[in-house]
SERO-4910 file (N, C-alpha, C, O; in steps of 0.05 Angstrom, whole numbers):
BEGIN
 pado doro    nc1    nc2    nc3   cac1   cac2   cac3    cc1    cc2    cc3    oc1    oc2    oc3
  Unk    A   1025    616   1222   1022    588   1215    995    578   1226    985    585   1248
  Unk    A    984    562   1209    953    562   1220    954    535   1239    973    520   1241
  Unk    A    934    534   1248    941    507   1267    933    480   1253    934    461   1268
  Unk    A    922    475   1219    922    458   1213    961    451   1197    971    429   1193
  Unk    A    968    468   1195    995    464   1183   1013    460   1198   1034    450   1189
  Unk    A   1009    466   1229   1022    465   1253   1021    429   1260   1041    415   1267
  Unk    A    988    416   1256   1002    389   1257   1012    373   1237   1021    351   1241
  Unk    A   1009    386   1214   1022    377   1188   1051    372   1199   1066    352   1196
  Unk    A   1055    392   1210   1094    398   1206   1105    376   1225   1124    362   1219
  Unk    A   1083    374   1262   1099    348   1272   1090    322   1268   1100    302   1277
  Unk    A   1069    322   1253   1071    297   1238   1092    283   1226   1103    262   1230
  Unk    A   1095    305   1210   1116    293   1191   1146    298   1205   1166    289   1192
  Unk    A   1149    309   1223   1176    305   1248   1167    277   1267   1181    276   1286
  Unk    A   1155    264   1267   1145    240   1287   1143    219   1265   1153    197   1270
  Unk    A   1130    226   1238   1150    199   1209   1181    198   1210   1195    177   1212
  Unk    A   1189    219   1210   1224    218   1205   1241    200   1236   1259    183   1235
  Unk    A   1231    208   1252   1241    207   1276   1230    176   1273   1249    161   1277
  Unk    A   1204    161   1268   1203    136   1271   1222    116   1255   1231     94   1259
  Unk    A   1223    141   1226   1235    121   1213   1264    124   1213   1275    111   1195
  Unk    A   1283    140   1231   1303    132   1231   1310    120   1249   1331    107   1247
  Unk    A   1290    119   1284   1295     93   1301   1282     66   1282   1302     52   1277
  Unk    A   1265     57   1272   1261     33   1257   1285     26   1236   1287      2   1231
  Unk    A   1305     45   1222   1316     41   1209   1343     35   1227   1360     26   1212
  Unk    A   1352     37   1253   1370     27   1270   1364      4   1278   1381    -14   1279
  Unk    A   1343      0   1284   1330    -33   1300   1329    -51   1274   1323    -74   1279
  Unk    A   1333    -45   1242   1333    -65   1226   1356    -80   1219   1360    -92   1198
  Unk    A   1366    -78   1233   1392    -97   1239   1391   -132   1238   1393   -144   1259
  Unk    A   1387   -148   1209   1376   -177   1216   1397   -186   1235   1421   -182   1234
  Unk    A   1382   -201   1256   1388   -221   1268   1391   -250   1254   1384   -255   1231
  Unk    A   1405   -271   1273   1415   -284   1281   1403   -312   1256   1416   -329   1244
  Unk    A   1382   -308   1255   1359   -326   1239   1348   -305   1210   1333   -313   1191
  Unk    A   1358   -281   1212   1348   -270   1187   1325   -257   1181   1322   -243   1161
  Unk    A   1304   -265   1205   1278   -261   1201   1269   -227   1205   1246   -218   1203
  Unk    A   1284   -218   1210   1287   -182   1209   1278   -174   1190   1255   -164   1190
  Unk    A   1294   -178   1163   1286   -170   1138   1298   -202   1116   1313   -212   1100
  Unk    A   1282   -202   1127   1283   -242   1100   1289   -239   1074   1309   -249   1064
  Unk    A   1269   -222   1058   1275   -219   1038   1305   -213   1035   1314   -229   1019
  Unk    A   1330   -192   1048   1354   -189   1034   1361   -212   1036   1373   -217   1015
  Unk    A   1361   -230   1049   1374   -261   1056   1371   -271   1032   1391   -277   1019
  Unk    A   1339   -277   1020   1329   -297   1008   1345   -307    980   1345   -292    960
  Unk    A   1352   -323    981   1361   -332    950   1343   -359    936   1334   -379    948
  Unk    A   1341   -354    908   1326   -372    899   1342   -392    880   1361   -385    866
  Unk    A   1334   -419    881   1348   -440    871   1354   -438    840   1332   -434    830
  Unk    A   1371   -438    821   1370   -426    792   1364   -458    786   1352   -460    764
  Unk    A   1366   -479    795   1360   -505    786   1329   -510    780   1320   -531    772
  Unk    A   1322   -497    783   1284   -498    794   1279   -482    777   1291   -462    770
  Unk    A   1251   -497    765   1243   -473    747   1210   -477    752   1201   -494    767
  Unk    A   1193   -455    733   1166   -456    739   1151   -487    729   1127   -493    731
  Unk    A   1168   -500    719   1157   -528    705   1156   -547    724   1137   -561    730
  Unk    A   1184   -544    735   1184   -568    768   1164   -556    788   1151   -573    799
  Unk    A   1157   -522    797   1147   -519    807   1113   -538    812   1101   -549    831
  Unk    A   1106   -532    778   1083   -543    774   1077   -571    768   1053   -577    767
  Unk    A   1093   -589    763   1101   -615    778   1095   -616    802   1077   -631    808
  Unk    A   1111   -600    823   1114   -604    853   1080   -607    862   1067   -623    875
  Unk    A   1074   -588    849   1048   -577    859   1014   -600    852    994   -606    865
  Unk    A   1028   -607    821   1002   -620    811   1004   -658    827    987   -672    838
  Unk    A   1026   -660    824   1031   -686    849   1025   -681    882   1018   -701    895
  Unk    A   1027   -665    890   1011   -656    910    974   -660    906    957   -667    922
  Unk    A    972   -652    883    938   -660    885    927   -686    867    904   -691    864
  Unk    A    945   -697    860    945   -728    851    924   -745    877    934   -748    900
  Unk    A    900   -754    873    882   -777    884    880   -799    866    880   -800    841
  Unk    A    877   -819    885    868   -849    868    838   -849    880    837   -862    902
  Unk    A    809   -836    869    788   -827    881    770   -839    856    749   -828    854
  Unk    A    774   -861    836    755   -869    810    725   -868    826    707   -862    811
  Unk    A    719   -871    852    695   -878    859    674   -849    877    654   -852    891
  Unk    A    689   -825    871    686   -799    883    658   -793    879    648   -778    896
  Unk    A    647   -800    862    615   -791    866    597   -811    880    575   -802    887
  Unk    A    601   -834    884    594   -852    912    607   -844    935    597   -847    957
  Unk    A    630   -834    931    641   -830    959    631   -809    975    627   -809    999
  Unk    A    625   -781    947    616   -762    963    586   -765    978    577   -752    997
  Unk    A    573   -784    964    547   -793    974    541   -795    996    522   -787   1010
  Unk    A    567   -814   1003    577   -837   1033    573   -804   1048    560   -794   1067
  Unk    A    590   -796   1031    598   -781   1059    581   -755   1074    583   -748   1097
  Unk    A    563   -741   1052    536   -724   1053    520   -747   1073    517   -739   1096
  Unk    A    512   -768   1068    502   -790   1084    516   -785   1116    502   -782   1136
  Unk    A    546   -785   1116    546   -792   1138    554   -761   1159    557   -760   1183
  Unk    A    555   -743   1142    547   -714   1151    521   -709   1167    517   -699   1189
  Unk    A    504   -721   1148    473   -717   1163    472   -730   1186    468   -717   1206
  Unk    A    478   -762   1185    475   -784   1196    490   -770   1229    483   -775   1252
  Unk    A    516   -750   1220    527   -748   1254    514   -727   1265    516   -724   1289
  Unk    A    497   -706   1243    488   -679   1253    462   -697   1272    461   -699   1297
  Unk    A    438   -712   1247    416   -718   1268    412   -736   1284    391   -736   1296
  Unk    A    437   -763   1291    433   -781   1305    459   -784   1322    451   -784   1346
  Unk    A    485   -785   1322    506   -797   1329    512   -773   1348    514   -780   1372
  Unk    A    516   -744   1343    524   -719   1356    498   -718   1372    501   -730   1393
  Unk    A    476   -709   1370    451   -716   1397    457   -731   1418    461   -724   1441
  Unk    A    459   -765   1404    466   -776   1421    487   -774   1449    485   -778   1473
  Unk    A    512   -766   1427    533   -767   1448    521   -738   1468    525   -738   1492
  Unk    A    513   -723   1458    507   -702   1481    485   -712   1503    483   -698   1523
  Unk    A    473   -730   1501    461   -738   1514    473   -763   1534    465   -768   1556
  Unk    A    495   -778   1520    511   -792   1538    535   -780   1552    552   -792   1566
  Unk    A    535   -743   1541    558   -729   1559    536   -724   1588    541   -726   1612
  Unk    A    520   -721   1579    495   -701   1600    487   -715   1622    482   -703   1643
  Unk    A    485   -745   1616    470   -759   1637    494   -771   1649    495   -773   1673
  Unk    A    513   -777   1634    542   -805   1650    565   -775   1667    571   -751   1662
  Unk    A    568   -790   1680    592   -778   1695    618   -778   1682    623   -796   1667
  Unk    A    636   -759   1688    665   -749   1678    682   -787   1675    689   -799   1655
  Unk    A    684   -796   1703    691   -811   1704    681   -840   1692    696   -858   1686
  Unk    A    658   -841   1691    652   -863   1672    654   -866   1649    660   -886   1637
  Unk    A    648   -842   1641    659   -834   1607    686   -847   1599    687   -866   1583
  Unk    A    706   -835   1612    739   -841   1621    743   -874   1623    761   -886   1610
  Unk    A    727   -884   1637    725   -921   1639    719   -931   1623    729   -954   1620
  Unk    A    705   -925   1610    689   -929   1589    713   -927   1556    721   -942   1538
  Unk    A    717   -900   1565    743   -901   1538    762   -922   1539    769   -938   1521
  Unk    A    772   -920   1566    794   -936   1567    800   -967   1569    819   -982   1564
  Unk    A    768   -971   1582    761  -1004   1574    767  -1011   1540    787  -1024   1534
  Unk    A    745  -1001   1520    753  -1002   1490    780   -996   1485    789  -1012   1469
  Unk    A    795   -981   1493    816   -970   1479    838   -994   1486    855  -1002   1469
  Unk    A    835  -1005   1511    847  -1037   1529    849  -1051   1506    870  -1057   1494
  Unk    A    814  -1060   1498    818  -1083   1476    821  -1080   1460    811  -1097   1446
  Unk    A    832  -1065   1451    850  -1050   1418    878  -1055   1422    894  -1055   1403
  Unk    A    885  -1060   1454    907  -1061   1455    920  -1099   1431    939  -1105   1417
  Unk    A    900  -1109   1440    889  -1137   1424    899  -1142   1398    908  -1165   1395
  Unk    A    898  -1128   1380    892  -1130   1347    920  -1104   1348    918  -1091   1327
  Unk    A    932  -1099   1357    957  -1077   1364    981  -1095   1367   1000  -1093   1352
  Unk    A    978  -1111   1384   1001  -1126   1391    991  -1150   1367   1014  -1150   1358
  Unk    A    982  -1164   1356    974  -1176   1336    992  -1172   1310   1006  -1188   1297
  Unk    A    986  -1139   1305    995  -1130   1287   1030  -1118   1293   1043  -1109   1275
  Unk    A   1038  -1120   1315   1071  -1123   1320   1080  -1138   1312   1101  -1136   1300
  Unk    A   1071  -1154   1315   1081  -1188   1312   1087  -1188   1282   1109  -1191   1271
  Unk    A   1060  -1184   1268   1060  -1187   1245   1085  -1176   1226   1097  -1186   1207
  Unk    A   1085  -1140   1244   1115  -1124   1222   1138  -1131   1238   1158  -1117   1239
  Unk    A   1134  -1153   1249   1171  -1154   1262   1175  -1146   1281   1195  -1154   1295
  Unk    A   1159  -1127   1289   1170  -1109   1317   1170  -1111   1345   1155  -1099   1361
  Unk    A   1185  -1124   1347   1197  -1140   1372   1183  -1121   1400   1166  -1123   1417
  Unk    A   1202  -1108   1392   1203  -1079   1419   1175  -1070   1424   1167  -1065   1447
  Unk    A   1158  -1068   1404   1137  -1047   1411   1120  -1076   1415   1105  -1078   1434
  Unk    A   1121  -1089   1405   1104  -1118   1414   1106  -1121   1442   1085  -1117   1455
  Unk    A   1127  -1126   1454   1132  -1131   1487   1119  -1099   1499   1109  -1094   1521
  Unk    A   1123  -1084   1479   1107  -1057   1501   1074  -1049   1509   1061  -1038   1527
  Unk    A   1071  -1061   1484   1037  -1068   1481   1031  -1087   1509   1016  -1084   1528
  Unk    A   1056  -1115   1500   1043  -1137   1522   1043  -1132   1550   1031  -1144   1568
  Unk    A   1063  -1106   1553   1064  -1094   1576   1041  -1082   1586   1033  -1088   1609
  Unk    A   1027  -1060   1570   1015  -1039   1573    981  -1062   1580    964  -1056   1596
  Unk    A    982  -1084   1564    960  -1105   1563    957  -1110   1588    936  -1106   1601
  Unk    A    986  -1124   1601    975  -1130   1627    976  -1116   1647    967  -1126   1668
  Unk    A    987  -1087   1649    986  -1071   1670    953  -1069   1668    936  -1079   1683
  Unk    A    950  -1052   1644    921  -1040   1645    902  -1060   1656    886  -1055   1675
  Unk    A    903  -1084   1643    881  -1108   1658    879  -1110   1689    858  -1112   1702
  Unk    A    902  -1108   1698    914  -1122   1719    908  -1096   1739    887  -1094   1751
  Unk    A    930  -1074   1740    920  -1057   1753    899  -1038   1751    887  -1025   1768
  Unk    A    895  -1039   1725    868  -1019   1721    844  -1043   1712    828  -1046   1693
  Unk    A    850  -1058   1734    818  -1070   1736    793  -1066   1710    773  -1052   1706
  Unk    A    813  -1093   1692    799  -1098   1668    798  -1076   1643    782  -1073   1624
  Unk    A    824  -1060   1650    819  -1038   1633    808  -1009   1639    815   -990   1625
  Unk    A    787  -1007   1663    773   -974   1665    791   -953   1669    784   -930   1666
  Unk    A    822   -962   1677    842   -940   1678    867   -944   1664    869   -962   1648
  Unk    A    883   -931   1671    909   -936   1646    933   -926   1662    950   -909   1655
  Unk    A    931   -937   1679    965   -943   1701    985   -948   1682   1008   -942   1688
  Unk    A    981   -959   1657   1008   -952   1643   1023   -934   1629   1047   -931   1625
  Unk    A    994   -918   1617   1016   -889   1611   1032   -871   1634   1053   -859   1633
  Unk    A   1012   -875   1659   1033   -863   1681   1060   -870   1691   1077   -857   1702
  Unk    A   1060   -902   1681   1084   -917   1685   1106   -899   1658   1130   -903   1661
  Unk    A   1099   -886   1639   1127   -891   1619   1119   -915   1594   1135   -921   1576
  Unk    A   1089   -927   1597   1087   -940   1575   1063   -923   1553   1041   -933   1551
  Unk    A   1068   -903   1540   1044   -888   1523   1039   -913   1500   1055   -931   1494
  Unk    A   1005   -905   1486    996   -929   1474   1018   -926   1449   1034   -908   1449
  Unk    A   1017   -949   1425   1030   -952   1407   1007   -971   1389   1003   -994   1395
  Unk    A    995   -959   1371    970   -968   1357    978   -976   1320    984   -961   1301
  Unk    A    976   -993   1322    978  -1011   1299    950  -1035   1287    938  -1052   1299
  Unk    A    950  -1026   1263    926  -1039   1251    936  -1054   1226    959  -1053   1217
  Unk    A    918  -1067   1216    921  -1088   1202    928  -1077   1163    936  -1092   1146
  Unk    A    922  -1050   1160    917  -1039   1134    950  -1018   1146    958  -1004   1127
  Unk    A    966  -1015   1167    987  -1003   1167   1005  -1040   1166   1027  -1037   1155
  Unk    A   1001  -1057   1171   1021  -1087   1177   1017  -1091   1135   1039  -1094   1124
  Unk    A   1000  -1091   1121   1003  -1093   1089   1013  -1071   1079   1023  -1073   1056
  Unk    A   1014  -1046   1090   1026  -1026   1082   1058  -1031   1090   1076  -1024   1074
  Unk    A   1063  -1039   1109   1090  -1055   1125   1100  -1065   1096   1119  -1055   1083
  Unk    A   1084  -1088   1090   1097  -1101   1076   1089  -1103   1039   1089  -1122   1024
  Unk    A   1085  -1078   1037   1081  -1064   1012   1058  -1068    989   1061  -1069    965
  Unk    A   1028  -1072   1008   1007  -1074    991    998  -1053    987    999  -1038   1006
  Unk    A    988  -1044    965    985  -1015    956    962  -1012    967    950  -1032    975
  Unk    A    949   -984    970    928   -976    975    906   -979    968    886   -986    982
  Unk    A    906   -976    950    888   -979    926    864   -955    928    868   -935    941
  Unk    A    838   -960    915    829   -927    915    812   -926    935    797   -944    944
  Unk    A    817   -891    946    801   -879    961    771   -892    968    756   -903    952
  Unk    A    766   -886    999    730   -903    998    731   -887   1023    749   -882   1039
  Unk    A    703   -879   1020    687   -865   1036    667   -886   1058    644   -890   1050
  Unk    A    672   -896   1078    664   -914   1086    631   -905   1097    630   -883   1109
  Unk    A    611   -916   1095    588   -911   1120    592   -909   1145    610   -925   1153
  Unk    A    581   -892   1165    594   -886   1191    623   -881   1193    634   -861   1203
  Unk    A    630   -895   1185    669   -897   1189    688   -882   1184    708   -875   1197
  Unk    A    677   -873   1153    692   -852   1144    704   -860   1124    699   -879   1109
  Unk    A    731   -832   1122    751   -840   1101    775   -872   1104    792   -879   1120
  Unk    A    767   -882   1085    780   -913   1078    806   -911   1056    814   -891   1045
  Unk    A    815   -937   1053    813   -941   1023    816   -973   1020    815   -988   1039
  Unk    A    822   -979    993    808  -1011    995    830  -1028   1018    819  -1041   1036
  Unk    A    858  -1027   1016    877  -1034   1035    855  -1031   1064    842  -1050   1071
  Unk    A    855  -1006   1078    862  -1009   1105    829  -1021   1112    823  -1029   1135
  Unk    A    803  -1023   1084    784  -1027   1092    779  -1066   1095    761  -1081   1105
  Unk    A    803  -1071   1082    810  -1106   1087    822  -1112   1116    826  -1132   1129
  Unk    A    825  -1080   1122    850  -1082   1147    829  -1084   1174    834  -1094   1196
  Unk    A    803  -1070   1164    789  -1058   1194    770  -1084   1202    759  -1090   1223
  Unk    A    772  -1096   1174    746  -1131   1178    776  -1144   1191    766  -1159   1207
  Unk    A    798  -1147   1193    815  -1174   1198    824  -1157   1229    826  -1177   1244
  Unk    A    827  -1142   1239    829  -1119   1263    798  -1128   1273    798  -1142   1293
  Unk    A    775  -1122   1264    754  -1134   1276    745  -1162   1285    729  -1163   1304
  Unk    A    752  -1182   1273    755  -1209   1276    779  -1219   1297    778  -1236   1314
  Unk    A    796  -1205   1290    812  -1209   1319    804  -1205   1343    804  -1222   1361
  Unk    A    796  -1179   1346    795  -1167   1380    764  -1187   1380    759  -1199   1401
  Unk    A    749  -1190   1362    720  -1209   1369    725  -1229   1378    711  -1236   1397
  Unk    A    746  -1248   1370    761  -1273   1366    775  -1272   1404    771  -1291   1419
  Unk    A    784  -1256   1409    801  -1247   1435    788  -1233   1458    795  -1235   1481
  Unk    A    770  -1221   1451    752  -1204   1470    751  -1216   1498    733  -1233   1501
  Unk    A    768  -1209   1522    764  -1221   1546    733  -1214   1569    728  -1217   1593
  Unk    A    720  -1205   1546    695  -1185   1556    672  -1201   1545    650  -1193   1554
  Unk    A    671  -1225   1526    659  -1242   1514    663  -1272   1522    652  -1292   1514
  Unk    A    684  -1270   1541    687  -1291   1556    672  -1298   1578    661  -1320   1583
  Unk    A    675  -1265   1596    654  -1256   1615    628  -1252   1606    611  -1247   1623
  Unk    A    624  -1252   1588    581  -1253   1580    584  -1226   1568    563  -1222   1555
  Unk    A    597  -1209   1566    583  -1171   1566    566  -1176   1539    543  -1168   1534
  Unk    A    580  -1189   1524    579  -1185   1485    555  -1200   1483    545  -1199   1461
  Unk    A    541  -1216   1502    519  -1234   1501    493  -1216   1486    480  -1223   1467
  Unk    A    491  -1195   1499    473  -1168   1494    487  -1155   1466    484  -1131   1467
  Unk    A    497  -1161   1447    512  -1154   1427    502  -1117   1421    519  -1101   1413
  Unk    A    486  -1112   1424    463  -1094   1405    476  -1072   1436    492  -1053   1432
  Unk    A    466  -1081   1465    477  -1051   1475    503  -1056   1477    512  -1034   1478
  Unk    A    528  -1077   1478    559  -1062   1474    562  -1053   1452    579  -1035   1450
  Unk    A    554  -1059   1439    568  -1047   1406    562  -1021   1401    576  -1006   1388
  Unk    A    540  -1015   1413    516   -982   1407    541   -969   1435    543   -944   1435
  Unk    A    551   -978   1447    562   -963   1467    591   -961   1467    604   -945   1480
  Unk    A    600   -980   1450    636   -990   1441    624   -952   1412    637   -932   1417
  Unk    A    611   -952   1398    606   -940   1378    596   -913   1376    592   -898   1357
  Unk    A    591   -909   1407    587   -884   1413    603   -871   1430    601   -846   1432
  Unk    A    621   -885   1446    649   -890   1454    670   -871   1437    683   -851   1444
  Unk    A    668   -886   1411    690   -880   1394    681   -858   1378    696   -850   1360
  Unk    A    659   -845   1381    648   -823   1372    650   -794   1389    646   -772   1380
  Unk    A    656   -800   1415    659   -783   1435    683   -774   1435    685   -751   1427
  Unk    A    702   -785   1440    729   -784   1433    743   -773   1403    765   -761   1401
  Unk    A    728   -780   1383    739   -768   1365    729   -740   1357    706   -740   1350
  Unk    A    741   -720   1357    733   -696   1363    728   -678   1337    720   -655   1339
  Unk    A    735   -694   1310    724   -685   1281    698   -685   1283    685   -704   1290
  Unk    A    686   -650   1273    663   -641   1269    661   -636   1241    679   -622   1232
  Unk    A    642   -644   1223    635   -636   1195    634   -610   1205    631   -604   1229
  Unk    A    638   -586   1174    638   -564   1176    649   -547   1196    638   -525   1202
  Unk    A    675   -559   1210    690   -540   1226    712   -520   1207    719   -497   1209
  Unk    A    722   -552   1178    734   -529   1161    727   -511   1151    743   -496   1140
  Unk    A    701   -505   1153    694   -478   1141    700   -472   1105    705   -451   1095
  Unk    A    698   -494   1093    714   -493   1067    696   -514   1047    687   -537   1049
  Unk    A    695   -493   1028    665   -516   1002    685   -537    993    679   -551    974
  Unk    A    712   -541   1008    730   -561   1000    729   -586   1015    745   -603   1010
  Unk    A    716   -588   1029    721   -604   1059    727   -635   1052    743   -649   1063
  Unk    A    706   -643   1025    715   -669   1021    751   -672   1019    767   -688   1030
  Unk    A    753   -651   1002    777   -657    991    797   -661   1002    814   -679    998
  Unk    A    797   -630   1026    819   -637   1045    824   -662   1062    845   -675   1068
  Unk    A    792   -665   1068    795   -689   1083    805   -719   1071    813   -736   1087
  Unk    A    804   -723   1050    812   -745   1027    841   -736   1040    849   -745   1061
  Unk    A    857   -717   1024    884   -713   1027    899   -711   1051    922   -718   1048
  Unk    A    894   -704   1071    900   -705   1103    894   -736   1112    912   -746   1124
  Unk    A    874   -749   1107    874   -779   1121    892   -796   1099    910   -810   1110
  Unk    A    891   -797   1070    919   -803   1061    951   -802   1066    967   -821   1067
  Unk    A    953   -776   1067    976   -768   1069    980   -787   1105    999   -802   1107
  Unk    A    965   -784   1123    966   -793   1154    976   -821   1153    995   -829   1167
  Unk    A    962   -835   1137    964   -859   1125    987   -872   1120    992   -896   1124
  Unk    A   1009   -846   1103   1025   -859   1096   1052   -855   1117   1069   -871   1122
  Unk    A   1049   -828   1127   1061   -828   1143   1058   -850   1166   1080   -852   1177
  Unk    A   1041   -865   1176   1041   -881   1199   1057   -898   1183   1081   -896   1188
  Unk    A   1051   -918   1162   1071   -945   1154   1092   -928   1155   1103   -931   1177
  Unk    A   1105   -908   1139   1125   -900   1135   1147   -904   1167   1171   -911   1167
  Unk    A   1134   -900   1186   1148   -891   1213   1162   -919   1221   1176   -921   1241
***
């Protein structure tokens, strides 16, 4: 026997032998997931017609304005590659861990503002008093806001805007908008972010104290703030789809928040 036929032979004794221990250990378990397929049964109610229903309502957009939008949004691709992303690396580089952190949590304070606003507005008793809670711990013990002694307490934020309070109370969306800087909109929540802005401006306990006097550096710093924190990078999807997903993921997010 030559010695190439020699490992032919326990080869094929080391297939048999695997496959009759693999064929003892295929024993499905508990959940099925062993061998799924023998489990699987398919619905006879269902056919390839509903399938493609299921599917084409799934990619259903209200988008009439998509070739401005995609404009907006090539615009604001560039806009974060050469000005807004620099920036913030340059306000990670020079500010400290902790001021950064104060800094978030000051803005994120007066959001608490136009939050409890918008409780009021859908009824909601409970999460209203939790806001007013979280309002005055944070002021109070976190000194104007730079810390947030109330999520340590048992109070996490609860964020409500003015385009989820008409969604509350069943104003439709209406179509997709690609906002400047801002992003994905649509006409609802973009009525929502001017009447959410006019409030916390209207309330601002930071404009009482002078800060807002200098309008041009809080706003550049409320705005680069909210750019640090949000951690969406163009071209992380990796996908010549990106508008699209992104249309359909901030929708769908959308509806899920009124929905809740």
């Amino acid at each position: 026997m030559t010695e190439r036929s020699l490992s032919a032979l326990l080869l094929a004794g080391l297939l048999v032998l695997g496959a009759d221990a693999s064929a003892g250990d295929m024993t499905p378990d508990a959940d099925g997931f062993t061998r799924p397929l023998e489990l699987l049964r398919f619905n006879p109610q269902l056919n390839q017609r509903e399938f493609e229903r299921a599917t084409l309502v799934a990619l259903v957009n209200n988008d009439p304005w998509e070739g401005w939008n995609r404009r907006v949004y090539h615009f604001n691709q560039r806009f974060d590659e050469w000005v807004y992303l620099p920036a913030v690396d340059v306000y990670r580089t020079v500010t400290p861990r902790f001021v950064r952190s104060g800094v978030s949590h000051f803005f994120a304070n007066l959001g608490e503002i136009p939050s409890l606003a918008n409780h009021l507005l859908q009824l909601q008793g409970h999460d209203a008093l939790h806001t007013t809670a979280r309002l005055l711990f944070n002021t109070v013990l976190g000194v104007g806001g730079l810390w947030d002694p109330a999520s340590r307490m048992g109070l996490p934020r609860r964020s409500e805007d003015f385009g989820q309070t008409l969604g509350y109370w069943g104003v439709e969306e209406g179509p997709y908008m690609v906002l400047p800087l801002l992003g994905p909109s649509n006409l609802r929540d973009t009525g929502g972010l001017a009447f959410d802005f006019a409030i916390g401006a209207a309330l601002d306990p930071a404009a009482e104290a002078g800060a807002t006097q200098q309008a041009t550096p809080y706003y550049g710093v409320m705005a680069l703030d909210r750019r640090y924190i949000n951690p969406f990078r163009y071209g992380e999807l990796n996908s010549p789809f990106e508008y699209e997903k992104v249309r359909y993921v901030y929708t769908e997010a959308r509806r899920l928040q009124i929905a809740e």
